[in-house]
N, C-alpha and C positions, 0 to 999 in steps of 0.2 A: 657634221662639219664643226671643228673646233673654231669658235668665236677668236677673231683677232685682240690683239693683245693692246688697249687702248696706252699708248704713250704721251700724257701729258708732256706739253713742253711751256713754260714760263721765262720771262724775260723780265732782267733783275740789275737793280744795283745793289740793293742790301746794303746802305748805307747810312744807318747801319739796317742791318733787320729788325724790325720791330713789330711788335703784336698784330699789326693788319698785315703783313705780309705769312706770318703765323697760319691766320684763319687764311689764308688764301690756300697754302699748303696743304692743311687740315678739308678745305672746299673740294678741291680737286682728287682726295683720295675718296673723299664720303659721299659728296654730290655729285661728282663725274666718274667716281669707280675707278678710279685709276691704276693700273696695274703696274704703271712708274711714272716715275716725276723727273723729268731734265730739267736743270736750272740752266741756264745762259746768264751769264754775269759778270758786269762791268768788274773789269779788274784792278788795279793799283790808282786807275784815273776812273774817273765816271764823265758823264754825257755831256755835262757842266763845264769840261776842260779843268777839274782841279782834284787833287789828289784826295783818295778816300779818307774818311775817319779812322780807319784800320786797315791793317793788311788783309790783302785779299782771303790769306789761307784760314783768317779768325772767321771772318764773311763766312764761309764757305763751310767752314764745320760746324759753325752759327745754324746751317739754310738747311744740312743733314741733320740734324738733330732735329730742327721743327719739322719735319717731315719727308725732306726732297730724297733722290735714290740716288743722283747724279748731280755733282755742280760743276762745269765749266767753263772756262776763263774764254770772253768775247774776244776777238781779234782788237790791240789796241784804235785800230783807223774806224773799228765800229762804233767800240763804244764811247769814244770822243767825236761822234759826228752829231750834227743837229738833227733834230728828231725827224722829217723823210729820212735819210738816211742810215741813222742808226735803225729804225723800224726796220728798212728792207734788209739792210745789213743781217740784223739779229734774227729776223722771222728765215732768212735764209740759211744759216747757220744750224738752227732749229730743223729744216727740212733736212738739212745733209746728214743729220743725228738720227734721224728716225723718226722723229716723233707725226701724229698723227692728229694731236689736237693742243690746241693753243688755247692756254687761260690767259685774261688779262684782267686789271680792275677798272672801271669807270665811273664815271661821279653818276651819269645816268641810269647803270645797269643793263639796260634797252639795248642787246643786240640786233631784233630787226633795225631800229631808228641809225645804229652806228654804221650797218653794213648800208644801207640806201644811201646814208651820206657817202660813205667808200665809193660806191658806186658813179655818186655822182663829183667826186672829187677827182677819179682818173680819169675823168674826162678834159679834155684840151681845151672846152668849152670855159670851163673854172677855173684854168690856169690863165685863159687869155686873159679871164674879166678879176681876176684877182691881180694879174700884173697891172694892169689897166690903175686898179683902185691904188696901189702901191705905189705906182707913178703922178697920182696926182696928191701925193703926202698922205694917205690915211695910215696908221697901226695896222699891224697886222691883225690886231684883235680888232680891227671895223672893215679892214677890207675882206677878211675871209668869210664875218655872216653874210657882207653887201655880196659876196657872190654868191655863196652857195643859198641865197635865197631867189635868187635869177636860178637855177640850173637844177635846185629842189624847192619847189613851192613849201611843200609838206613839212621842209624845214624850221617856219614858223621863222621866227626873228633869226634861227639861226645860230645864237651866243650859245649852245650847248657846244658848239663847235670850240671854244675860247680852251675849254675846260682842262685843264694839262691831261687828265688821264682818258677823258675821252677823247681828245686829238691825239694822245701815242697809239690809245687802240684803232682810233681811223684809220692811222698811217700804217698800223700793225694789216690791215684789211686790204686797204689798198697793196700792200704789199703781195698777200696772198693770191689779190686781184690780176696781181702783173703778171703773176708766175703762172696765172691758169688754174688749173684742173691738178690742184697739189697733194691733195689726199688729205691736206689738213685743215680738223674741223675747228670753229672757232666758238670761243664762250666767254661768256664776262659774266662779272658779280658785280656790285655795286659797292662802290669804295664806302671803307666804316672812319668815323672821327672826321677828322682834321684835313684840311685842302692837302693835297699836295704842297702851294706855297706857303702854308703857316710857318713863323718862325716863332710864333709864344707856345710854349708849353700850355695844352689845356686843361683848365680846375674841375672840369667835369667829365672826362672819360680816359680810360687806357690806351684809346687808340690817337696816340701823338705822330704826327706827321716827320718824317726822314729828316725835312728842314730844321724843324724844330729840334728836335734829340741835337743834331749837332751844332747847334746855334747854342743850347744849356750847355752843350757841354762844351765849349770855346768859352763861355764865359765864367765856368769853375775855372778852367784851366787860367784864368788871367787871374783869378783871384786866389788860388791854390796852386802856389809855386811848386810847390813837395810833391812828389809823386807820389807816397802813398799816402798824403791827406788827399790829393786828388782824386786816386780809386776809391777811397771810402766814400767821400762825396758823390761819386758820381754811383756809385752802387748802390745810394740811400736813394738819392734823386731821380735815376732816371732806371731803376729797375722795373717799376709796375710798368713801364711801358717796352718794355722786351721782354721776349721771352728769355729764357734762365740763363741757355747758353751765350745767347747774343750778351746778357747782362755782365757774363762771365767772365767773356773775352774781352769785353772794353773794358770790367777792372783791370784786370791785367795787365795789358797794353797798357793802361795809366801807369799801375806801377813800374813799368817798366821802360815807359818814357815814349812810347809807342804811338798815342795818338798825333796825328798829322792835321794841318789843318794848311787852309792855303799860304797865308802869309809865314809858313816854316820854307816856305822853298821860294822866296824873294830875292834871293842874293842870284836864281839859277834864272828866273822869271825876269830880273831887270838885263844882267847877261845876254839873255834871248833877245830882249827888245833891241837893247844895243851893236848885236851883231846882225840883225834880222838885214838887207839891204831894201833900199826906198820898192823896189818892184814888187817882192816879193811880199814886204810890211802891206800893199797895196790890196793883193790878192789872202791877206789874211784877216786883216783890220781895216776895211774897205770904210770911209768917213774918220778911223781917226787919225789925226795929225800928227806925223812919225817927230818931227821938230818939236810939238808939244810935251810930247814924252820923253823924249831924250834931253828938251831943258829941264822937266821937272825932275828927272833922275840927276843928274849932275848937280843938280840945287841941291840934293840930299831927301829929298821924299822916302816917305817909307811905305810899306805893302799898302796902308790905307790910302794912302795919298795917291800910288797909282792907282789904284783900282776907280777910286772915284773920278779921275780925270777919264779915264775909259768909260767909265760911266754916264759921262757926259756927254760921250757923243754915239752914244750905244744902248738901246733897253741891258738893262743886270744879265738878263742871263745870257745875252747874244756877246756881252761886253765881258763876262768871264770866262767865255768859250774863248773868244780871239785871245786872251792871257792865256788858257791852257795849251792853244797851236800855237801860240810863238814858242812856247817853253818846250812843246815835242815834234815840233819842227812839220807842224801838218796847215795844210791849208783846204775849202773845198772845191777847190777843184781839181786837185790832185786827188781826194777824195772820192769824188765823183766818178774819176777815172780808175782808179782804183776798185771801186765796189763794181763796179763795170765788168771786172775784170777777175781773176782767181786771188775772193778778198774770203773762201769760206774754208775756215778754220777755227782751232778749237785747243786749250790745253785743259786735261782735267785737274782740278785742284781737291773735290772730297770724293768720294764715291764712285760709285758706276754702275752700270748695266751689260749683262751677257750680250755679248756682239760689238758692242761698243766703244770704240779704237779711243784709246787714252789721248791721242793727239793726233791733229794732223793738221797743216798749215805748210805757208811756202817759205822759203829761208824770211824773204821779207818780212812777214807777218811774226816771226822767231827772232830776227832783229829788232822789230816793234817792239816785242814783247821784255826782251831783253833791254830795251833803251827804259822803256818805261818804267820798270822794276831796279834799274840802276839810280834813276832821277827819284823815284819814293825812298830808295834806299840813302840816298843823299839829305834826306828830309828828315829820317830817324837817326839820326848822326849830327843833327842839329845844323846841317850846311858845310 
């Protein structure tokens, strides 16, 4: 009997790619034998609600080169969702593709430790006593150890839970959890370098965190008006930490006026806020003040200035998410409803695999696709 054909599947922003998503690549053909590699990846926008460092198609021939056989483009409503969300979203997208086993990275490593938390997070028990902890004002980074130490003892203080990339692969788990008996096997590595949240470039290793790369490279750009002094600097600076082609592409794009960062698409993001109505502002940006922001727009505030007054009544990353659904007109509960429902779709952008339909999606998700890629494209145009 011929041995089935292991299909890795991973889930990606590549934003940009950089050397630990590399070794991830390079993991999953060496260490799991992989007979192919599907990438699922945040496309023009990522998870964050704000537009990539690059286009998606530099991404994408970037993720082919370091190793992948297939990359494509998440449904926009996935990959701008909060992370439950995006997880099942993508982990499901993922099964429609074929694939049969799922890489992720984690600061832990420890796949028993992440699947028992899985286990005990889909449970109703965790969600009662985690809304519980929510309601009586804790962070979500104290109400989620406070519960999941009630519902897994074994969990110890719990804070492993906090950790951005082992809470995507929880949610990554729990997702596999929902669906049953899916065929698809799970594995993690243990993340190399830099948190997830670092934003300083670090003086002692290659492996610099997504945040980082584009936090240096926002701050050439304000300091290197010229685009091709901008590509040289940023191909001096920030190539030991990408591999060749990633380093490639984002010269380029420099030269060629191509990197995006969020405050290029301000003029389309104040717009939004402005047109949003009071109900709807409600169900997006639940705590912040529509009247706050609409004086400080008409005062003449600039992208900093909103972003920090959202800031204020918002953690960073929940408060740049609600800027990215006013600007592409999503909220979650429409989201919600949506992934519910026929949210699994796919367009490919490098590569592929024999059997493997180049697209498939429902006009909506084609409309998505197409809003989102109009609004980047407004971005590269300078507004």
């Amino acid at each position: 009997m011929n041995k089935p054909k292991r299909i890795v599947g991973i889930i990606a922003e590549y934003n940009p790619l950089h050397n630990g998503h590399a070794y991830q690549l390079t993991y999953a053909r060496r260490a799991l034998h992989a007979d192919g590699i599907i990438v699922v990846m945040s496309g023009n926008f990522t998870q964050r609600g704000t537009p990539a460092l690059c286009a998606k198609e530099r991404r994408a021939r970037a993720a082919l080169a370091a190793g992948a056989d297939a990359v494509a483009e998440l449904p926009v409503c996935v990959a701008t969702s909060d992370t439950p969300l995006f997880a099942q979203g993508a982990v499901d997208v993922l099964r429609a593709m074929g694939c049969n086993a799922l890489l992720f990275g984690s600061e832990t490593g420890s796949l028993p430790l992440l699947q028992k938390t899985a286990r005990a997070m889909v449970k109703p028990r965790f969600w009662e006593l985690f809304g519980q902890n929510m309601a009586s004002g804790q962070h979500p980074n104290t109400a989620r150890p406070a519960a999941l130490r009630t519902v897994l003892p074994e969990a110890g203080d719990g804070l492993y839970a906090n950790d951005p990339n082992n809470l995507l692969g929880i949610y990554y788990l729990c997702a596999l959890l929902r669906r049953g008996d899916t065929g698809v096997r799970p594995f993690t590595h243990k993340r190399l370098g830099q948190g997830y949240l670092e934003e300083k470039m670090p003086p002692d290793t290659q492996f610099a965190s997504a945040s980082a790369i584009r936090a240096a490279a926002e701050e050439f750009r304000g300091k290197e008006p010229d685009a091709a002094t901008l590509a040289t600097v940023l191909g001096k600076q920030l190539r030991p930490f990408l591999p060749a082609a990633m380093a490639t592409e984002l010269e380029q794009a420099a030269r060629a006026g191509e990197l995006v960062f969020p405050r290029d698409l301000f003029r389309e993001t104040a717009q939004a806020c402005r047109r949003t109505p009071p109900r709807r502002w409600q169900a997006v940006c639940p705590g912040v003040p529509r009247h706050e922001i609409l004086s400080l727009l008409d005062a003449g505030a600039d992208w900093q200035g909103l972003r920090t007054a959202f800031h204020r009544h918002a953690p960073a990353l929940k408060a740049d998410r609600m800027l990215g659904w006013l600007l592409l007109g999503r909220d979650r509960p429409s989201m919600e409803e949506f992934l519910a429902g026929d949210h699994v779709g796919w367009r490919m952008l490098a590569g592929g695999l024999s059997g493997l339909e180049p697209q498939r999606g429902s006009d909506t998700l084609l409309r998505e696709w197409e809003q989102a890629d109009t609004l980047y494209g407004s971005a590269l145009k300078g507004g």
